[in-house]
FIDOLUM-816429 format. One record per residue (C-alpha): x, y, z; residue number from 1; residue in three letters. Coordinates in steps of 0.5 Angstrom, whole numbers, plus 500, padded with zeros to 3 digits. Last residue first. Layout:
BEGIN
((X,Y,Z),NUM,Ala);
...
REM end
This chain:
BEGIN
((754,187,441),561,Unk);
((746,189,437),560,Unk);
((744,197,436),559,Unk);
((739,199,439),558,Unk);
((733,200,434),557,Unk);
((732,208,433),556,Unk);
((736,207,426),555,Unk);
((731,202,424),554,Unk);
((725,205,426),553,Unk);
((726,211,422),552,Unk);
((728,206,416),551,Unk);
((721,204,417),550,Unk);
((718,211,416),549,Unk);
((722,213,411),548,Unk);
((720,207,406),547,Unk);
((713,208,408),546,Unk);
((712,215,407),545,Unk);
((714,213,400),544,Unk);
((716,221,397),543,Unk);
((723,220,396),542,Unk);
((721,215,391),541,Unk);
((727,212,386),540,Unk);
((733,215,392),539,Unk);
((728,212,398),538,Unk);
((726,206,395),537,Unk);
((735,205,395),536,Unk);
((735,208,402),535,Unk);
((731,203,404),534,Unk);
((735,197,401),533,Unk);
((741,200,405),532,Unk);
((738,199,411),531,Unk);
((734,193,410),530,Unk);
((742,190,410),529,Unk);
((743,193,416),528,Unk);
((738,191,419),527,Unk);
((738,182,418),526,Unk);
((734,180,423),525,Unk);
((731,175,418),524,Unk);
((725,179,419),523,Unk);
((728,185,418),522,Unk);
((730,182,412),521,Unk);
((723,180,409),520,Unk);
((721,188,412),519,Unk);
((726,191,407),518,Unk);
((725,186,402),517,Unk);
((718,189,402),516,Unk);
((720,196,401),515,Unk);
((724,194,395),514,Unk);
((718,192,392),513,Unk);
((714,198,394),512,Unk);
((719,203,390),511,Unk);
((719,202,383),510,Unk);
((724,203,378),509,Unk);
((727,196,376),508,Unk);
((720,192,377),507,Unk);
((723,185,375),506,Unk);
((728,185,379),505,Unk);
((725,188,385),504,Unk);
((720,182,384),503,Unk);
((726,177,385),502,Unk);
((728,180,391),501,Unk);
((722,180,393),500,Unk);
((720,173,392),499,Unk);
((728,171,395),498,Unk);
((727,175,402),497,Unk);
((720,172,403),496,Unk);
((722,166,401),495,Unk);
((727,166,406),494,Unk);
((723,170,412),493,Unk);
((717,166,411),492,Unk);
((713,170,417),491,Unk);
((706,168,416),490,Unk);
((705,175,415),489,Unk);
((712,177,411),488,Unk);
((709,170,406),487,Unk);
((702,173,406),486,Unk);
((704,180,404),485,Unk);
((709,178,398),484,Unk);
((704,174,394),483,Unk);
((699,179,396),482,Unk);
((703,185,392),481,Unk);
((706,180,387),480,Unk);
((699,177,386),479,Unk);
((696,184,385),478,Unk);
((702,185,380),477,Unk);
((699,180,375),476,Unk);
((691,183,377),475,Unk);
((693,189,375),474,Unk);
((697,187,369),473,Unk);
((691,182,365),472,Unk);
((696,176,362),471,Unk);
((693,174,356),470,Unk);
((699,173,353),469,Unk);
((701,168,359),468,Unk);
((708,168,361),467,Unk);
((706,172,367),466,Unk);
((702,166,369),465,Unk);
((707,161,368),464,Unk);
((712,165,372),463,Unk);
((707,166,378),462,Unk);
((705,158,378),461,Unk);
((713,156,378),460,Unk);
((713,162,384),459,Unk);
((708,157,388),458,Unk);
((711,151,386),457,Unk);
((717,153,388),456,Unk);
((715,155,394),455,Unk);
((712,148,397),454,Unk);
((706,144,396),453,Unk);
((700,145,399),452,Unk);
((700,152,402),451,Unk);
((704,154,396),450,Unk);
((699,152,392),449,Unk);
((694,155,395),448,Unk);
((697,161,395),447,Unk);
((699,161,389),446,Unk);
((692,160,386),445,Unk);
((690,166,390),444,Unk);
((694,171,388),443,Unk);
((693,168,380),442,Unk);
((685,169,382),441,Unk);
((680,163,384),440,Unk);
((674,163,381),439,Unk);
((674,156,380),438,Unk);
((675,155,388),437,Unk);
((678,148,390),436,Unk);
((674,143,392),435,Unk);
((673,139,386),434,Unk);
((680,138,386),433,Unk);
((682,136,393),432,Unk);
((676,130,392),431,Unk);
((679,128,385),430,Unk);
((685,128,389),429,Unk);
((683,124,395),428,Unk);
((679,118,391),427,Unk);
((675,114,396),426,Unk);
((672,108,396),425,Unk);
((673,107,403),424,Unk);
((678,101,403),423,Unk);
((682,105,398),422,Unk);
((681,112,403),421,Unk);
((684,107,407),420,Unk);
((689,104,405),419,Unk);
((693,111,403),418,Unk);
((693,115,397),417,Unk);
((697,122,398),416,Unk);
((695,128,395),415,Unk);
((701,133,392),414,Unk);
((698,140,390),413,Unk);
((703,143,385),412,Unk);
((704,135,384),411,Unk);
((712,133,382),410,Unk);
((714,132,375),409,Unk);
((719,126,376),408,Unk);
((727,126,378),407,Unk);
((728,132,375),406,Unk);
((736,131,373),405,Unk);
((736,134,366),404,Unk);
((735,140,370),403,Unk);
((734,146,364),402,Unk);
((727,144,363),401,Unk);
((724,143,355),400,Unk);
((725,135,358),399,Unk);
((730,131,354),398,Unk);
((727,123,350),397,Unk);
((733,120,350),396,Unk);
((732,114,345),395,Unk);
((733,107,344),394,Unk);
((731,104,351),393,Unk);
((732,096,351),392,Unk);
((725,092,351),391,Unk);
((729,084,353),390,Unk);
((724,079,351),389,Unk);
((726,071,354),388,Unk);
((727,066,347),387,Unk);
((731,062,352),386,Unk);
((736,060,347),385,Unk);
((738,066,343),384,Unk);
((735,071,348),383,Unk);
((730,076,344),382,Unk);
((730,083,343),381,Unk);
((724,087,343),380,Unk);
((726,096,342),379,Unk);
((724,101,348),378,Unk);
((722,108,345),377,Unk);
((725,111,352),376,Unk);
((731,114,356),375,Unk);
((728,120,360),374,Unk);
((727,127,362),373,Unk);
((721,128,366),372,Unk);
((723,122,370),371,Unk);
((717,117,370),370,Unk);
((713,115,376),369,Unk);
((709,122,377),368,Unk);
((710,126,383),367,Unk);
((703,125,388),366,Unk);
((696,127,386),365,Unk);
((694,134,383),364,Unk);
((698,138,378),363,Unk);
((695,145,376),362,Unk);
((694,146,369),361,Unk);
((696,153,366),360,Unk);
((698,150,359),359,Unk);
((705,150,355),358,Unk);
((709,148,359),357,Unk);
((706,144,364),356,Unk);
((702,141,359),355,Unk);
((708,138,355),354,Unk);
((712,135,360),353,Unk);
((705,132,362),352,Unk);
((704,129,356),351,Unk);
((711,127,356),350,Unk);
((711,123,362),349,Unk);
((704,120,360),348,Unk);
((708,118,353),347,Unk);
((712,115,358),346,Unk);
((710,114,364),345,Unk);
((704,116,370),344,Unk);
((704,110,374),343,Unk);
((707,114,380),342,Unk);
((701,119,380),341,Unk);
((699,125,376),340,Unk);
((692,128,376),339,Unk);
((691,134,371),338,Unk);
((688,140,373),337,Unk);
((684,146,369),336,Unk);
((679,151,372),335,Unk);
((683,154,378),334,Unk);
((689,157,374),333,Unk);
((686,158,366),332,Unk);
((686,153,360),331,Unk);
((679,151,361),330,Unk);
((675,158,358),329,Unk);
((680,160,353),328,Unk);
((681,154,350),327,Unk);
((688,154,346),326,Unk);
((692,150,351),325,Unk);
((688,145,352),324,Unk);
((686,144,344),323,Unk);
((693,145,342),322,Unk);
((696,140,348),321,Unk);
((690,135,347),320,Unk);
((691,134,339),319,Unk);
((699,134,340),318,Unk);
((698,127,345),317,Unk);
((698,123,338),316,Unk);
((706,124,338),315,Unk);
((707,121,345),314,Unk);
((705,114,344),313,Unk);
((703,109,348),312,Unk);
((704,111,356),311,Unk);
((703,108,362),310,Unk);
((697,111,364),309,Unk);
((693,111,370),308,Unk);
((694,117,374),307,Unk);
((694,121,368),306,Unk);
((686,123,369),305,Unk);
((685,130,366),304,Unk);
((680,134,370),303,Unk);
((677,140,366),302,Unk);
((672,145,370),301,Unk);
((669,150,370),300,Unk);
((664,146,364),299,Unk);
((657,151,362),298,Unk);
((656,146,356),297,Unk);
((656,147,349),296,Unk);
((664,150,349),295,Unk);
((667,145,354),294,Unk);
((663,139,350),293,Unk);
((664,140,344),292,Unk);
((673,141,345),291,Unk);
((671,135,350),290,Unk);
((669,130,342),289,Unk);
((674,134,339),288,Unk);
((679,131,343),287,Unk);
((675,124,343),286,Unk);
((677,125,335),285,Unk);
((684,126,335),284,Unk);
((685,121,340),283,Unk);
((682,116,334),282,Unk);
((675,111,335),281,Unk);
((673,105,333),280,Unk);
((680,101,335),279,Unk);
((682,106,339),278,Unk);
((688,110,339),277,Unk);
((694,111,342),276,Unk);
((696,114,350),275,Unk);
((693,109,354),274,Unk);
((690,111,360),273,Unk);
((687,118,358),272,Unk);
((681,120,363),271,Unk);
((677,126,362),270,Unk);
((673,128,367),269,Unk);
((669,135,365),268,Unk);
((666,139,372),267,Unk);
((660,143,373),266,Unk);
((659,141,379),265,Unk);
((653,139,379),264,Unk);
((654,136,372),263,Unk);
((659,132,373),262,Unk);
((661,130,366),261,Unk);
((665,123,365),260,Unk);
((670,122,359),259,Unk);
((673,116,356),258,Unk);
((680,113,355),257,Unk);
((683,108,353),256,Unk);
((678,104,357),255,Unk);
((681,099,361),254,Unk);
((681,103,367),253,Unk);
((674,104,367),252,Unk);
((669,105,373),251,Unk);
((676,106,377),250,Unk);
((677,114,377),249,Unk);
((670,114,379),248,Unk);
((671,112,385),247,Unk);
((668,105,387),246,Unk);
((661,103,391),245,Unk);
((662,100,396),244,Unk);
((661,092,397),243,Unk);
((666,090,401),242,Unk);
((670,085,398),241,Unk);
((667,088,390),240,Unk);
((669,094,392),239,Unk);
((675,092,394),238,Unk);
((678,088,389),237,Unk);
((677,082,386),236,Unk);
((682,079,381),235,Unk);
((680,073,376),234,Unk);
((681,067,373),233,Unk);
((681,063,367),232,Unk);
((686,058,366),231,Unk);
((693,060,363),230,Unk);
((697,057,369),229,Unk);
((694,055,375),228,Unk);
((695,060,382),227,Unk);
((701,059,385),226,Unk);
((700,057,393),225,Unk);
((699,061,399),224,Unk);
((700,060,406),223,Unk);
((696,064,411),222,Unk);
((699,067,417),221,Unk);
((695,071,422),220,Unk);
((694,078,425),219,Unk);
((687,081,427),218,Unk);
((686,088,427),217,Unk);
((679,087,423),216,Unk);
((681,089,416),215,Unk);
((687,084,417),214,Unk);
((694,084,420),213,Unk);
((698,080,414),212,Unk);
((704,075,415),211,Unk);
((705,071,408),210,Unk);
((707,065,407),209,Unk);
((710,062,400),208,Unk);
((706,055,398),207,Unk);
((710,052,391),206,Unk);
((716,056,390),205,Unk);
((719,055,398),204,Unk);
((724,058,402),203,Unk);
((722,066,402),202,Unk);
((725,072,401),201,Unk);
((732,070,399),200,Unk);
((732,072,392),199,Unk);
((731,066,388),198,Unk);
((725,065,393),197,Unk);
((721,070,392),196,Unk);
((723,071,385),195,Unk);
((720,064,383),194,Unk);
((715,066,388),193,Unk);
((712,072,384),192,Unk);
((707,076,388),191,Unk);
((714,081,391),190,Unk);
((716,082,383),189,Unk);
((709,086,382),188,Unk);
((710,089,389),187,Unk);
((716,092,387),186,Unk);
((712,096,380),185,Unk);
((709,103,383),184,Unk);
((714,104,389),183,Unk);
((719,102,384),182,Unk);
((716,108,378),181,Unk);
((716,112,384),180,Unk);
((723,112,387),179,Unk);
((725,115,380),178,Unk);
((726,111,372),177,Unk);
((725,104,374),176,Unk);
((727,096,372),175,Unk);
((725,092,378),174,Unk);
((730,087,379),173,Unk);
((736,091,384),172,Unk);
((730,092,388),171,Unk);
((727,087,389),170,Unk);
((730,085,396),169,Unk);
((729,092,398),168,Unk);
((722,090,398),167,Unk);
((722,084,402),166,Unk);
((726,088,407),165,Unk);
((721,093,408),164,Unk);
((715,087,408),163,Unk);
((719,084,413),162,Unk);
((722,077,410),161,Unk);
((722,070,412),160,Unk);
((717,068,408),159,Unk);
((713,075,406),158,Unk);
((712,079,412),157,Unk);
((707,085,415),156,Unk);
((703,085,410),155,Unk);
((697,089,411),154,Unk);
((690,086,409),153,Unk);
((686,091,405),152,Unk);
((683,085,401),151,Unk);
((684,078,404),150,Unk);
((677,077,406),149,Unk);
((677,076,398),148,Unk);
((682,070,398),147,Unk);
((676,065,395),146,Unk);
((675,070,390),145,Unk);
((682,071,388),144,Unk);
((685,077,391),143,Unk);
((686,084,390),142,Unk);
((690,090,394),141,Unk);
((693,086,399),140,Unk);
((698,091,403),139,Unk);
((704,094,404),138,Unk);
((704,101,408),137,Unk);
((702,107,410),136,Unk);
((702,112,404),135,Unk);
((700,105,399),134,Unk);
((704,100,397),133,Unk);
((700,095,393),132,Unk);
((699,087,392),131,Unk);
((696,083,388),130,Unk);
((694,075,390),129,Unk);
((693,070,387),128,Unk);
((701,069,387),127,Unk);
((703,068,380),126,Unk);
((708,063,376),125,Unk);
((714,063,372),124,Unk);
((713,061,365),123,Unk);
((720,058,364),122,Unk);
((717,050,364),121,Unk);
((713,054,358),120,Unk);
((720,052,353),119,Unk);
((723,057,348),118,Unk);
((720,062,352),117,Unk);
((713,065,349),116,Unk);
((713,072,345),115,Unk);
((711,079,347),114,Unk);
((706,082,344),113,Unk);
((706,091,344),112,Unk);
((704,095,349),111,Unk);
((708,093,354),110,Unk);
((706,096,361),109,Unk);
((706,090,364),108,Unk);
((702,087,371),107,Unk);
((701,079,371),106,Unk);
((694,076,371),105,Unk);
((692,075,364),104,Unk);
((700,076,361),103,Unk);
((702,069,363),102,Unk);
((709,070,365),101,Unk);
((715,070,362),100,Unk);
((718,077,365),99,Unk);
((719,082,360),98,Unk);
((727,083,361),97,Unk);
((727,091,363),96,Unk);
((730,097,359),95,Unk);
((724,103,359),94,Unk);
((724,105,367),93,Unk);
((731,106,366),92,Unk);
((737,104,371),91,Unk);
((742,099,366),90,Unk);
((742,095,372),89,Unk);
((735,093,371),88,Unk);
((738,088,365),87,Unk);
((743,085,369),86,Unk);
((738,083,375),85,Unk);
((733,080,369),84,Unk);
((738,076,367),83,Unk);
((739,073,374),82,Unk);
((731,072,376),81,Unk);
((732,068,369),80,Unk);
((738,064,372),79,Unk);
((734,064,379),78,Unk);
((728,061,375),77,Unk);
((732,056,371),76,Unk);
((736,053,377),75,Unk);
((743,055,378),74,Unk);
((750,052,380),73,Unk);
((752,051,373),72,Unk);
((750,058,372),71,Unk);
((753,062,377),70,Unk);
((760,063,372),69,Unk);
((755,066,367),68,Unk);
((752,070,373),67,Unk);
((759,073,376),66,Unk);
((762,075,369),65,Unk);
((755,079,367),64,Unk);
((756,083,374),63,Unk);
((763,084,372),62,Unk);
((761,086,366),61,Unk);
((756,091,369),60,Unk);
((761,094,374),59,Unk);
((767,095,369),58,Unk);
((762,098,364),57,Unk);
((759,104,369),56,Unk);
((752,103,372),55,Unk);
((747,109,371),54,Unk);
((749,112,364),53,Unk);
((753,107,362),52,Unk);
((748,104,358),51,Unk);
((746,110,353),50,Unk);
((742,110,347),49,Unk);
((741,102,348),48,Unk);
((741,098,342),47,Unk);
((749,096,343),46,Unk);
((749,096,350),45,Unk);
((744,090,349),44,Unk);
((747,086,345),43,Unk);
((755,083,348),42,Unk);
((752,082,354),41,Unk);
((745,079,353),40,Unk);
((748,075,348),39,Unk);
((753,073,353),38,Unk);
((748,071,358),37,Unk);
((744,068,353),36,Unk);
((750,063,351),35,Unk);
((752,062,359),34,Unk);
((744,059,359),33,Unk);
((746,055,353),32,Unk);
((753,052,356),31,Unk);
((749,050,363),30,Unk);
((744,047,358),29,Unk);
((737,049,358),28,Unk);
((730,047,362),27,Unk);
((734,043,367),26,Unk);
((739,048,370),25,Unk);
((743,046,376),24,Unk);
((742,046,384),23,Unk);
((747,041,387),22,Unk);
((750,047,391),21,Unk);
((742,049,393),20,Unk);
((742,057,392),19,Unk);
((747,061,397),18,Unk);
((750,064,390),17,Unk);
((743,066,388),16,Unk);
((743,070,395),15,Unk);
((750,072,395),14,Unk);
((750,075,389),13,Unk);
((744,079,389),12,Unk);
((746,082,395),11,Unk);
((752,084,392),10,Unk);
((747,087,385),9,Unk);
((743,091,390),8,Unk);
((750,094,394),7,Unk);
((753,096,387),6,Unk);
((747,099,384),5,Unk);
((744,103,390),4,Unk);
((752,106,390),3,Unk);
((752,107,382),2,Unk);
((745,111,384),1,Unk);
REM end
């Protein structure tokens, strides 16, 4: 992490120090930027919980020393870009400087007001176009009307950059906890030409050229300019480009939250995109409202929506977790899921930490944009003369997990988004959900897991499952039994080693679970060791005809060497 912030920060500097040499300030003096440089300096340590958590102090001095001795070289914008470097240094997704821009078109995760500049010359503009990193690139995800042919163009290049490049240009900017949280927010830097040009992206502030491979194959460069400040304008997507229908995942994004009850397939949709209440309406209230609803109604299946939630506050996501938790007929593998995504942040983050814990939901999408142990609770700070907002993390927020290094929380069943699926209207993880079994048992669950995801995660659903008081015996060892078989018949020697290792453990003085070690060591070409495993099922049931049988064929094996 320290290295990441040690190459990002030199880049950083040789880009504003390559800045026009007559370039100077205009909006504030030269001694008034160095004041807020020295301010941010002197008072962000003091507020945040911990920040040389990811940077060490002697690398952000240094770095405070180098922009306040850049700052009679500098323009305004690079100054902010600077400050802003400075800030993202800290290496949280809570401590950033809010980007003075007008609030209608820019992305935020504020949910508080964030004050004007001292002078509107420091608003920084807008490209009139969004763009997003999908599995298979970037691209165009909304424009302005007149630029709708542009929806799901890929970009290939901005300015004098490819569009890898341009993104590890914005890196030491963007302000994340993991890789996702810069996935979700490095194409909201990379439609600022103020930030384009302070960082050697592109050449010009006013017209920013941009490479793209449009929809019908073609390749073209067109030249964009800022959109107007503070004039009424809108973004269109690809629903209205194209004239599709959009997902439902999409119908209400600036809801709070809101539900929608497929009735064939017997399936409640929930999603929560701000965790706080409405004006006319509590969380507690719309909690009630799905508690209603899942027992006057034949629902087989609860989907909780968390893929567009950056957060709120945590304390009002308690009435969820009790009533998820305490619903006897949701809260079950196979009939509860939640969708996870990189926006999913803060109060989301420790929802999802929550119902990961206390709950038998399934996690369905792509890792989560927030570190399930987090620095959090940002408090406003303003600079004295530019009047800039820095929110600075006052409170680490720690995970009920003992690896307080999770980098998110990743999806027991992981589905990628690309531009396609975008272009088409579709929504993968709703799809992937909607098409698993609902009377699935625990084996069954953690096959399909494991099939997706990973070992870990499918063990994760089986310690859960155990853990659960209304644990039915037969149907917990039926997992264990077939869990073991499926990983010795797809021949998963490791795992089939370690699974049963586990379970010989857990059943101390039964036999079968030796014999299946057995087999995982013989797999791992490993006789020996399945020897003398087999002698000890054997000692706890000299019965077992299959112990006796697979320690005959062993000693018949011609030895190796």
């Amino acid at each position: 992490m320290k290295n990441r912030f040690l190459t990002g920060c030199c880049l950083l500097l040789v880009l504003l120090a390559h800045s026009l040499v007559q370039a100077q300030p205009s909006v504030l003096s030269v001694a008034k930027w160095q004041e807020d440089v020295k301010a941010l300096a002197e008072q962000m340590p003091k507020m945040h919980r911990s920040p040389y958590n990811k940077v060490s102090q002697q690398e952000f001095d240094s770095a405070v020393a180098v922009l306040h001795a850049q700052v009679p070289k500098l323009q305004d914008h690079e100054i902010v870009v600077g400050l802003t470097r400075l800030v993202a240094m800290i290496g949280d997704g809570h401590t950033r400087l809010t980007l003075p821009q007008d609030m209608a078109v820019a992305y935020s995760r504020a949910h508080s007001s964030t004050p004007p500049p001292a002078d509107s010359s420091l608003f920084l503009n807008h490209l009139p176009v969004k763009l997003a990193l999908f599995d298979d690139g970037l691209f165009i995800r909304e424009a302005t009307p007149e630029l709708m042919h542009l929806v799901g163009a890929e970009v290939l290049q901005i300015g004098k950059s490819t569009a890898n490049e341009a993104l590890e240009k914005v890196r030491p900017v963007v302000h994340y906890d993991n890789e996702m949280g810069f996935k979700q927010l490095a194409p909201t830097f990379l439609v600022v030409p103020e930030f384009l040009a302070a960082l050697g992206i592109a050449d010009d502030v006013q017209e920013v050229l941009l490479k793209v491979k449009t929809r019908d194959g073609k390749t073209t460069t067109i030249a964009l300019s800022p959109i107007p400040q503070f004039r009424q304008v809108y973004f269109v997507g690809a629903s209205e480009a194209l004239g599709i229908a959009a997902p439902m995942c999409q119908w209400n994004r600036k809801e709070k939250f809101w539900l929608h009850m497929l009735e064939k397939e017997k399936t409640l949709y929930v999603q929560l995109n701000e965790s706080n209440d409405k004006d006319n309406e509590s969380l507690a209230a719309f909690v009630a409202k799905i508690e209603r609803i899942v027992t006057g109604f034949p629902v087989e299946k609860l989907v909780l929506d968390l893929r567009y939630n950056p957060g709120g506050n945590n304390h009002l996501n308690r009435s969820l977790v009790l009533a998820l938790a305490r619903s006897e007929q949701i809260n079950r593998f196979g009939r509860l899921y939640t969708l996870i995504g990189r926006e999913t942040f803060s109060a989301a983050q420790m929802l999802a930490n929550d119902l990961e814990y206390y709950t038998n939901t399934l996690f369905v999408g792509e890792p989560s944009g927030s570190s399930p142990s987090a620095y959090g609770d940002s408090r406003k700070m303003q600079l004295p003369n530019s009047k800039l907002t820095i929110r600075v993390s006052t409170i680490y927020w720690r995970d009920w997990d003992g690896d307080e290094k999770r980098p998110w929380t990743a999806p027991d069943i992981p589905v990628g988004y690309t531009s396609t699926d975008y272009l088409q209207g579709r929504d993968p993880v709703l799809e992937t959900v909607l098409a698993m079994p609902t009377t699935g048992t625990v084996a069954s669950t953690m096959q399909q897991v494991y099939e997706q995801a990973d070992f870990r995660s499918a063990t994760w659903v089986y310690f859960r499952a155990v853990q659960d008081a209304r644990a039915n015996s037969e149907e917990i060892i039926q997992a264990e039994e077939k869990f073991g078989e499926y990983l010795l018949q797809t021949k998963k020697s490791p795992e089939a080693i370690a699974w049963y290792s586990h379970i010989s453990n857990r059943h101390k003085e039964e036999a079968w679970p030796l014999v299946g070690l057995a087999k995982a060591l013989l797999l791992s070409e490993e006789p020996q060791k399945a020897t003398v495993t087999l002698e000890k099922a054997i000692q706890l049931q000299p019965a077992n005809k299959q112990a006796k049988e697979l320690l005959a064929t062993i000693k018949k094996m011609p030895a190796k060497g």
